[in-house]
C-alpha positions as CSV (number, residue, x, y, z in Angstrom):
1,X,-24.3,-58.9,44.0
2,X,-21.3,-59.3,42.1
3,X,-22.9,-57.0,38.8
4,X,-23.9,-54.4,41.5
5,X,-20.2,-54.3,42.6
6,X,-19.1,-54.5,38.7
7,X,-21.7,-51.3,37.8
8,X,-20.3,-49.2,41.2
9,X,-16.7,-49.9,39.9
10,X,-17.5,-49.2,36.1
11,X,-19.2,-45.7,37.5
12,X,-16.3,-44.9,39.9
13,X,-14.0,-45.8,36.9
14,X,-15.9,-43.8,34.9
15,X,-15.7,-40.6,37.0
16,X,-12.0,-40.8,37.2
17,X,-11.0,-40.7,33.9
18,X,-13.3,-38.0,33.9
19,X,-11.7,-35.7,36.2
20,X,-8.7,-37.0,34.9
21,X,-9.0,-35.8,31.5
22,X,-9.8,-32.6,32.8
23,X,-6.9,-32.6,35.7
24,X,-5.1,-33.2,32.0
25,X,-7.0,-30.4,30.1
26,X,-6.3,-28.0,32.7
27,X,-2.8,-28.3,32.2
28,X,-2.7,-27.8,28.9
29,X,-4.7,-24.5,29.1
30,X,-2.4,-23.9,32.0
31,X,0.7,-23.9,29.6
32,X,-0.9,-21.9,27.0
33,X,-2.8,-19.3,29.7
34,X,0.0,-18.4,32.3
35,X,2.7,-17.5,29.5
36,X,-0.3,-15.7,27.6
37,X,-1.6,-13.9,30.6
38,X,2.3,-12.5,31.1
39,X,2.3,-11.3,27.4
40,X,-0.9,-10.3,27.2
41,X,-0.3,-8.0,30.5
42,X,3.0,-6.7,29.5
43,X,1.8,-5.7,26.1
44,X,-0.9,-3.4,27.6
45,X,2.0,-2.4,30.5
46,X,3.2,0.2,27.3
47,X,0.3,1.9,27.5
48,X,-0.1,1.2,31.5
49,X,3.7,3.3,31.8
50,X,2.5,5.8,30.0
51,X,-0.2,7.5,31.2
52,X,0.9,7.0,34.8
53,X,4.2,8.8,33.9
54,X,2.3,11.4,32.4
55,X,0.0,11.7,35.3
56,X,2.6,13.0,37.5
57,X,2.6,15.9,35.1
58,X,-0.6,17.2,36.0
59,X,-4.2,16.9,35.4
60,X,-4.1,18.8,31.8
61,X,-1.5,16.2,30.7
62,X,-3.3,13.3,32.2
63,X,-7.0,14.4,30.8
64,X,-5.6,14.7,27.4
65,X,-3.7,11.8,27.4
66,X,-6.6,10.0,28.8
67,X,-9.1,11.2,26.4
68,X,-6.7,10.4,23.4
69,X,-6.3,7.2,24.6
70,X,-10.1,6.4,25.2
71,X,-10.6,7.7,21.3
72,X,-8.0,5.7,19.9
73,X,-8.9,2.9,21.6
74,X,-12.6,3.4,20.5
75,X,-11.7,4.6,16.9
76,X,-8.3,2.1,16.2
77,X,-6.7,-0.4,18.7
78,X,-10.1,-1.9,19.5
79,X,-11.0,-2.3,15.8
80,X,-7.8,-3.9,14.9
81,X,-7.8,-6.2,18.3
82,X,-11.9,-7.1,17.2
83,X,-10.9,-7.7,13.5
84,X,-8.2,-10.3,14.5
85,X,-10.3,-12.4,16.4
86,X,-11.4,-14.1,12.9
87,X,-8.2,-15.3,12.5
88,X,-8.2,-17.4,16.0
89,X,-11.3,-19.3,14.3
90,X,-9.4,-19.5,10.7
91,X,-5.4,-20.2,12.1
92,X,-7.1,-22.1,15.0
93,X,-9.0,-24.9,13.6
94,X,-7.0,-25.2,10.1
95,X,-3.7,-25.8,12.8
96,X,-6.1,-28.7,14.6
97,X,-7.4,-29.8,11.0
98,X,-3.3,-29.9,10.2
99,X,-3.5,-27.7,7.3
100,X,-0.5,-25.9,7.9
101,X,-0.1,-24.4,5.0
102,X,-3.7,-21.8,5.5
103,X,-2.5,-20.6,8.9
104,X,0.4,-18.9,7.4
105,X,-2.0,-17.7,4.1
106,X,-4.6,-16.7,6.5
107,X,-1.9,-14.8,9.0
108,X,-1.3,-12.6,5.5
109,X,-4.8,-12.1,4.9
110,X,-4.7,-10.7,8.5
111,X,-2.3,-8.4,7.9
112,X,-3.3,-6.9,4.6
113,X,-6.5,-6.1,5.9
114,X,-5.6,-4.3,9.1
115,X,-3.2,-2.6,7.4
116,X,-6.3,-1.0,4.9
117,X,-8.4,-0.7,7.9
118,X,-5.7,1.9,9.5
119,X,-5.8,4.3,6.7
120,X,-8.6,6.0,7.0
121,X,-8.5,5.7,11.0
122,X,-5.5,8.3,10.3
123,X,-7.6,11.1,9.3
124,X,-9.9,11.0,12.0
125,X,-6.9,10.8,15.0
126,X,-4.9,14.1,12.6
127,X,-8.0,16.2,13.3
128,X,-9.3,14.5,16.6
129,X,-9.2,18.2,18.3
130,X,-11.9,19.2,16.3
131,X,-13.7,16.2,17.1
132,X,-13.3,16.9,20.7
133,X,-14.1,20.2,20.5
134,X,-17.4,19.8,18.9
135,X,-19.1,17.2,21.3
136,X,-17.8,19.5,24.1
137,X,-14.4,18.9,25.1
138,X,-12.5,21.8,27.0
139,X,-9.8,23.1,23.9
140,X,-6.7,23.1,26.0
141,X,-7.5,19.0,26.4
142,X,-8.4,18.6,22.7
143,X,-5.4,20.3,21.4
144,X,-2.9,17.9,23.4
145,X,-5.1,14.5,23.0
146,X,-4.6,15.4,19.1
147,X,-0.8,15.2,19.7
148,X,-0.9,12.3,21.6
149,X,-3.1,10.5,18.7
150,X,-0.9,11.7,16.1
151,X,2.3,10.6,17.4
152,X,0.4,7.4,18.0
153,X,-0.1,6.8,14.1
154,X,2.9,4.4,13.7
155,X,2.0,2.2,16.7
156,X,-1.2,2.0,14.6
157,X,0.2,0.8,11.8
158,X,2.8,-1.8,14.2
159,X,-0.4,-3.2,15.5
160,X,-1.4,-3.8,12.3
161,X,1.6,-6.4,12.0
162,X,1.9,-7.7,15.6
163,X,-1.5,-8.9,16.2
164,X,-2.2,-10.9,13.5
165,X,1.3,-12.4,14.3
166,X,0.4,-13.3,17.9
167,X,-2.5,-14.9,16.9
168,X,-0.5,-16.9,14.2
169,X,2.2,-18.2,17.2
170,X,-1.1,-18.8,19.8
171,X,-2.7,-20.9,17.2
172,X,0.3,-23.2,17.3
173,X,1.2,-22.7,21.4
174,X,4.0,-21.1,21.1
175,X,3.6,-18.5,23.7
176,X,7.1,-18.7,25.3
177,X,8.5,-16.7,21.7
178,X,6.2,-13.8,22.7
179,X,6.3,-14.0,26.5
180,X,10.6,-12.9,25.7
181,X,9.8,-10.7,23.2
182,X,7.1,-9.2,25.1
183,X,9.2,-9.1,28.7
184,X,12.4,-6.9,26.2
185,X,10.2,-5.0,25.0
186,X,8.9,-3.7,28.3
187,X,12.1,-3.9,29.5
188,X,13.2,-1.3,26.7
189,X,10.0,0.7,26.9
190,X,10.2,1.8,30.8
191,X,13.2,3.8,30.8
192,X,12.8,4.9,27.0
193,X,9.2,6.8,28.1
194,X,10.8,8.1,31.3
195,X,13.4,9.3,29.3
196,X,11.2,11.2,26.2
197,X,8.8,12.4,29.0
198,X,11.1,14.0,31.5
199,X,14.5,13.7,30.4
200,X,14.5,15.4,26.5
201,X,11.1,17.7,27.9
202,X,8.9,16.1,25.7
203,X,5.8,15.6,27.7
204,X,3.2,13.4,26.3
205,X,4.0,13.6,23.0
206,X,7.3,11.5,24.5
207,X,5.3,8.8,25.8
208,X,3.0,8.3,22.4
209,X,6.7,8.4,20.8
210,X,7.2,5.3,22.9
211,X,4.9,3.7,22.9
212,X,5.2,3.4,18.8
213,X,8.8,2.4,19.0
214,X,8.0,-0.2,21.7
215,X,5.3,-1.6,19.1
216,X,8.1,-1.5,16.0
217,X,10.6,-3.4,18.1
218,X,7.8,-6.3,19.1
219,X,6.8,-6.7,15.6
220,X,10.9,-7.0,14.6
221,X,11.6,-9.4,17.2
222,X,8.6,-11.8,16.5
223,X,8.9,-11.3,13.1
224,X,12.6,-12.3,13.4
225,X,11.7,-15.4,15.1
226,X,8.7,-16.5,12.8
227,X,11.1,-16.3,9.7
228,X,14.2,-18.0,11.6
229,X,13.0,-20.6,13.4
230,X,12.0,-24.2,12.7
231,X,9.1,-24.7,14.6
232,X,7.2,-22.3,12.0
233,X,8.7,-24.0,9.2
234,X,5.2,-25.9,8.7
235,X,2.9,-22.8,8.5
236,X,5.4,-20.5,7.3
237,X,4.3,-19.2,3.6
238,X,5.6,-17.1,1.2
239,X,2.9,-14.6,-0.1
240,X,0.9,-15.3,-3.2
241,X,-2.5,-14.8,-4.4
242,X,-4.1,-17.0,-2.1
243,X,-4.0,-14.5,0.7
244,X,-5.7,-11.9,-0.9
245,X,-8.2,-14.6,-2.1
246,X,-9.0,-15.7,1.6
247,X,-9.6,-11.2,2.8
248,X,-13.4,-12.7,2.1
249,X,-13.1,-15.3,4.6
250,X,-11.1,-13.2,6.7
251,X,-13.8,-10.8,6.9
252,X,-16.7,-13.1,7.0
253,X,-15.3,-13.8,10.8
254,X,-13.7,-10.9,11.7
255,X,-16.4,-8.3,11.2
256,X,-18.5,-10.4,13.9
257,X,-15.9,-10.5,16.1
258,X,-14.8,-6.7,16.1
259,X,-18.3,-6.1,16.5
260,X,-18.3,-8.5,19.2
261,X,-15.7,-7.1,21.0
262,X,-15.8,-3.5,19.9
263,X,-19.5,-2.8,21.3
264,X,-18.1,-3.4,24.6
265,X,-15.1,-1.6,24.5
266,X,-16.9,1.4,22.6
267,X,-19.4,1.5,25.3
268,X,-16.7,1.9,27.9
269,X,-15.2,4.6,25.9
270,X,-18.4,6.5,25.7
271,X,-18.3,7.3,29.1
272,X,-14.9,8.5,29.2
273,X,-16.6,10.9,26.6
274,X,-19.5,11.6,28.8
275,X,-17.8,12.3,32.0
276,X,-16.2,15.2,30.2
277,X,-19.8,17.0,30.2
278,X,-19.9,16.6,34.3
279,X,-18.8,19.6,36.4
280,X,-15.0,19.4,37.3
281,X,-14.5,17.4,34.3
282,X,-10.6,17.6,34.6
283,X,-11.6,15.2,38.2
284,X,-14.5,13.4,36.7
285,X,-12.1,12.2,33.6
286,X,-9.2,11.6,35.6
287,X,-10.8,9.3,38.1
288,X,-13.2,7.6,34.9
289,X,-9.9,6.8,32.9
290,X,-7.9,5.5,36.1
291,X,-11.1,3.0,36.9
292,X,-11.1,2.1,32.9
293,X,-7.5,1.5,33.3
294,X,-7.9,-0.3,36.3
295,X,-10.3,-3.1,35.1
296,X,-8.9,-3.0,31.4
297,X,-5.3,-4.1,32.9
298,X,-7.0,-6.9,34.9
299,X,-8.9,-7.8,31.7
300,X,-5.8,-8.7,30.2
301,X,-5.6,-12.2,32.5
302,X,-8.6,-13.3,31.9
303,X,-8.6,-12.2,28.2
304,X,-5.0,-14.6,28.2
305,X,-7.0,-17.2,29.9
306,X,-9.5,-16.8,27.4
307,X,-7.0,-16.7,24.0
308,X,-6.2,-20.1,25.6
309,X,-9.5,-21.1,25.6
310,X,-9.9,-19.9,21.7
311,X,-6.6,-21.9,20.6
312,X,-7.3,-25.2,22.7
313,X,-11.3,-25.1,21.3
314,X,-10.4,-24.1,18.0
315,X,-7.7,-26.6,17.5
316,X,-9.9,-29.5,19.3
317,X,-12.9,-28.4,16.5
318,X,-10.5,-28.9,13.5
319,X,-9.3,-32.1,14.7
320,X,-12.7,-33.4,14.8
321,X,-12.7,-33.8,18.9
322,X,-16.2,-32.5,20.2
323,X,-15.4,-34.2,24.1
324,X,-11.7,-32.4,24.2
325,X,-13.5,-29.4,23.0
326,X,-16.1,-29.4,25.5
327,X,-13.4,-30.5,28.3
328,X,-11.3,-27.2,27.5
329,X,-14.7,-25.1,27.9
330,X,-14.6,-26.6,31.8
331,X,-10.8,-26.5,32.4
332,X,-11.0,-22.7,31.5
333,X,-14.0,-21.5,33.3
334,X,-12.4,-23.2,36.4
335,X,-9.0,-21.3,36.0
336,X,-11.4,-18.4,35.6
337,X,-13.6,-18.7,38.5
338,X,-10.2,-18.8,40.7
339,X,-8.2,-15.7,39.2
340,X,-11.7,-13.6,39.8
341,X,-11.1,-14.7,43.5
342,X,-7.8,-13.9,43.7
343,X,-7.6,-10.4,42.0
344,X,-10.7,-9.0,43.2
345,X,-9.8,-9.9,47.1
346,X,-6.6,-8.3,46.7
347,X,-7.7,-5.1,44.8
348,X,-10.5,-4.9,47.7
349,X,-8.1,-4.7,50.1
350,X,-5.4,-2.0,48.7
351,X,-8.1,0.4,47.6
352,X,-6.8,2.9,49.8
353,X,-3.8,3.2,48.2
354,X,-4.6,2.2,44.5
355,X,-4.9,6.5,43.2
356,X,-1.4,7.0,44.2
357,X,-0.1,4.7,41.2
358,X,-1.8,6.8,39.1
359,X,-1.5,10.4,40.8
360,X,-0.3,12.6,44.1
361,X,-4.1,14.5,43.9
362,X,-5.7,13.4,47.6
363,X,-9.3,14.4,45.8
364,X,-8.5,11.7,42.8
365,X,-7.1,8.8,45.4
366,X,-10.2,8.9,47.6
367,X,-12.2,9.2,44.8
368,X,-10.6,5.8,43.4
369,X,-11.0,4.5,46.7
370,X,-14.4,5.1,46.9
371,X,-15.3,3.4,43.2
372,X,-13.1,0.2,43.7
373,X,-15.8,-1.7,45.2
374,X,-17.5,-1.3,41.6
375,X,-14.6,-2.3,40.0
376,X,-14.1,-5.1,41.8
377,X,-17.7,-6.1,40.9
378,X,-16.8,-5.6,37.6
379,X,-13.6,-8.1,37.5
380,X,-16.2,-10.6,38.1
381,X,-18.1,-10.1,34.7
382,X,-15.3,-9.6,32.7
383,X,-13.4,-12.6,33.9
384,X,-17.0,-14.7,32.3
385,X,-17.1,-12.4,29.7
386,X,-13.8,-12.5,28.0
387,X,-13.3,-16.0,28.6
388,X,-16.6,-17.2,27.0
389,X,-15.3,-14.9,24.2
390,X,-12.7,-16.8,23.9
391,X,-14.6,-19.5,23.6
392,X,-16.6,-17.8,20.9
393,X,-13.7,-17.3,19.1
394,X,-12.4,-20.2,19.0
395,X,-15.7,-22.1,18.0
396,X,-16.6,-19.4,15.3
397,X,-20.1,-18.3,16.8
398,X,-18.7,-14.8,16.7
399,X,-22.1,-13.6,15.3
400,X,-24.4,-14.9,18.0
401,X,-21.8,-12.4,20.8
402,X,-22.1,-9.7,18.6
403,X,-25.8,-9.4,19.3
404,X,-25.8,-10.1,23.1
405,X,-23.2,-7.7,23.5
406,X,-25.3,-5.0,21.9
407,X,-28.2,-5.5,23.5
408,X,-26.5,-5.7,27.3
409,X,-24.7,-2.5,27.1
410,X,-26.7,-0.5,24.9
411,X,-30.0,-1.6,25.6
412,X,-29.4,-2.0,29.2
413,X,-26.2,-0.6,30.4
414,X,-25.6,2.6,28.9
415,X,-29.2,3.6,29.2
416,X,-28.7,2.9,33.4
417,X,-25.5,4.5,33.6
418,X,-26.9,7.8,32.0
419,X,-29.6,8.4,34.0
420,X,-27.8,7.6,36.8
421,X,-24.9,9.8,36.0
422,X,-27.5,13.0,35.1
423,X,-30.6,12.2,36.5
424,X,-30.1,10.6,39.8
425,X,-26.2,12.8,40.2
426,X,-24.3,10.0,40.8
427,X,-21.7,11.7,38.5
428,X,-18.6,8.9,37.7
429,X,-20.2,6.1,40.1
430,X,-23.6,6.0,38.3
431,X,-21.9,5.6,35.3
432,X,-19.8,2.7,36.5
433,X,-22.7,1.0,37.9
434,X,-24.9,1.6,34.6
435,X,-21.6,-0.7,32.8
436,X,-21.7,-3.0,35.6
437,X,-25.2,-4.1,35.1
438,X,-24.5,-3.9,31.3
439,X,-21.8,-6.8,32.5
440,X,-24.3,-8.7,34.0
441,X,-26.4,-9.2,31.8
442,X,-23.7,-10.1,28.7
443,X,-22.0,-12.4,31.3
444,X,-25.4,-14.3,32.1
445,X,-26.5,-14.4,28.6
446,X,-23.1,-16.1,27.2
447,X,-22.8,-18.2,29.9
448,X,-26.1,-20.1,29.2
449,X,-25.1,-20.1,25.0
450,X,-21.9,-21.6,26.2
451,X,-23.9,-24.2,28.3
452,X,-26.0,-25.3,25.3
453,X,-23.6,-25.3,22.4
454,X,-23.4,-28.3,20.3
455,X,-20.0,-29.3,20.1
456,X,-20.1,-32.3,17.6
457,X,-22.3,-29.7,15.6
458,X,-19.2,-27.1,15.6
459,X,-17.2,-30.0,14.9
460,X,-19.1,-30.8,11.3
461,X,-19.3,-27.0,10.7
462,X,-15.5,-26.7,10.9
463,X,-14.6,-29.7,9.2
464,X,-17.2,-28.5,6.3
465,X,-15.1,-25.4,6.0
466,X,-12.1,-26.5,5.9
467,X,-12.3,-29.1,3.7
468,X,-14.5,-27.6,1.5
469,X,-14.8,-28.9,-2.1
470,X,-12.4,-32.2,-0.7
471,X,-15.9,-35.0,0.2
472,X,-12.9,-38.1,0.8
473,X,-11.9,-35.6,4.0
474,X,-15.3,-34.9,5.2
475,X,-15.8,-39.0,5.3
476,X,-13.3,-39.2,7.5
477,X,-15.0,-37.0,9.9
């Protein structure tokens, strides 16, 4: 009797500190997720500002605007974001691993190579118009979507610089440096836009102005603090040789993971492009671009939730902890699970009134009306997905995301949202619901990869690599 009462207090005992290392775990992601969620929102705010100050301009402005900021998206931002989601795997686990001195040489790596990347991304955005022009696009839109992209060109190049240093500070938790740097910065870029826009009559070409210098001054603030203070004085490097040695490992992760994230954004993009062919395109695109907007600014939390993820896995990895590792995976799926609840019950119930954000047509806010039931649908799967991303990055399998995202959205949902668009007529909502299922799939796919990873295998896999050539610190593992 007495070993039956032993065994039921050794499995109750067991249970708590189960649930209490992941009460623990899940305030640790906390820490890391809520500041990250602020910055991450705020940064994408700049572009937020913009295009709803320009809406109010009219629908020429705000189809241009929209369609130059679907293509750069497509053709730069979401190239450079993809790209420098190898460093989370490299800064990540070398930071748990406690080799310091890589997460500053791989930071430069970073930078070097998005900065190579831009330059021939410039071409393309200087003649974008005839881009536009020859897949279709009306020529009054193309010709002010190519002013918009050109004035864009030194955000391009700012973005280049501030997100390889974000990742370099959310590899080390130090989120509260950019949670102040990003609040000024929005706080300087509100009345700045309003200013260039309306004030000094420059239109959108004001707002693209703004947006660049609101990139410059993030860069010059986190940069500031990165060469000041003492809390990077263990990964801050000078650069040498040894960051243009590591572009090869930079690469060897960061090609997987643009390809990994670009796929999906590209796919969205596409039918920004495509609803441009509808009739009433000016309406079509409009409505398309404010949805996009919509669930790409709710993407941000969970996309903060999952960076979280990425630096609490990735650090747990290189310190050789494959129960931590697994631990965070739960902690973040829970905080996950409850933001989708939150923001899609509150977005439900204010879709009567969500267009006017964005414009003063009574056309565009019913029609927003009408598609937020999709979007909401939508906030589901990308909560999943861009946590489990995160997740991805952190652990390295970049690779294996790279091919379920291509076959989800362009095997399956681009193929539904096109013939329901043009075949079945369902114009912007068949398009939407074609991504949706797109969603679905990806979500369900990484969920069960996620389920069945190996951790102590992504352990030995990180250790291998970072201590590579050094056998008396893979003993230890």
């Amino acid at each position: 009797m007495e070993d039956k009462t032993l065994q039921v207090e050794r499995g109750e005992g067991k249970w708590v500190g189960i649930w209490g290392a992941l009460a623990k775990e899940v305030v640790k992601v906390s820490y890391i997720a809520v500041p990250m969620v602020a910055v991450t929102v705020m940064q994408y705010l700049l572009q937020v500002v913009s295009v709803m100050m320009v809406g109010h301009l009219g629908e020429l402005s705000l189809s241009s605007v929209a369609i130059a900021t679907s293509l750069t998206n497509v053709t730069g931002f979401s190239l450079l974001s993809g790209l420098v989601g190898g460093l989370e795997t490299l800064c990540g686990q070398a930071y748990g691993a406690q080799q310091y001195r890589k997460v500053g040489t791989y930071t430069y790596s970073a930078i070097i190579s998005l900065i190579l990347t831009c330059l021939p991304i410039c071409l393309l955005w200087i003649f974008m118009d005839k881009f536009l022009i020859l897949i279709g696009q009306d020529p009054s839109i193309s010709l002010e979507a190519r002013k918009y992209a050109v004035w864009l060109i030194p955000s391009l190049f700012g973005g280049a610089i501030l997100k390889p240093l974000v990742r370099y500070l959310q590899s080390q938790s130090l989120i509260l440096p950019m949670l102040a740097s990003a609040f000024s910065v929005l706080c300087f870029h509100v009345p700045v836009c309003w200013a260039m826009i309306f004030k000094l009559g420059l239109g959108s070409v004001g707002a693209a102005m703004a947006v660049s210098l609101s990139t410059w001054l993030n860069v010059a603030l986190l940069g500031f603090y990165v060469k000041h203070s003492e809390t990077c004085k263990s990964t801050r490097v000078v650069l040498s040789k040894d960051a243009f040695l590591a572009i090869g490992e930079f690469f060897r992760f960061a090609v997987p993971s643009a390809v990994m994230v670009c796929l999906k954004w590209w796919s969205l993009e596409v039918l920004i492009l495509l609803s441009g062919l509808l009739p009433n395109p000016k309406l079509e695109t409009s409505v398309l671009s404010i949805c996009l907007t919509i669930s790409t600014l709710h993407f941000t939390v969970p996309y903060g939730i999952g960076a979280a993820a990425s630096t609490r896995v990735s650090n747990e990895l290189g310190a050789g902890n494959p129960k931590a590792a697994r631990t965070a995976v739960v902690a973040v799926m829970i905080l996950a699970v409850t933001e989708t609840v939150v923001v899609g019950t509150s977005l439900f119930c204010s879709r009567y009134v969500l267009g006017y954000a964005y414009s003063n047509e009574k056309q565009v806010v019913n029609y927003i009306a009408a598609m937020t039931p999709l979007i909401c649908l939508s906030i589901v799967t990308d909560s999943l997905q861009a946590v489990i991303s995160g997740i991805a990055r952190g652990s390295g399998w970049q690779h294996i995301g790279a091919y379920v995202n291509l076959g989800a959205f362009y095997l399956v949902g681009m193929p539904v949202a096109i013939v329901l668009c043009f075949v079945v007529h369902l114009r912007a909502k068949g398009l939407w619901i074609g991504i949706v299922i797109g969603s679905i799939v990806q979500s369900t796919i990484l969920s069960l990869i996620t389920a069945f990873t190996d951790w102590k295998k992504q352990v030995t896999k990180a250790r291998e690599r970072l201590f590579e050539g050094r056998p008396e610190q893979r003993s230890s593992v």
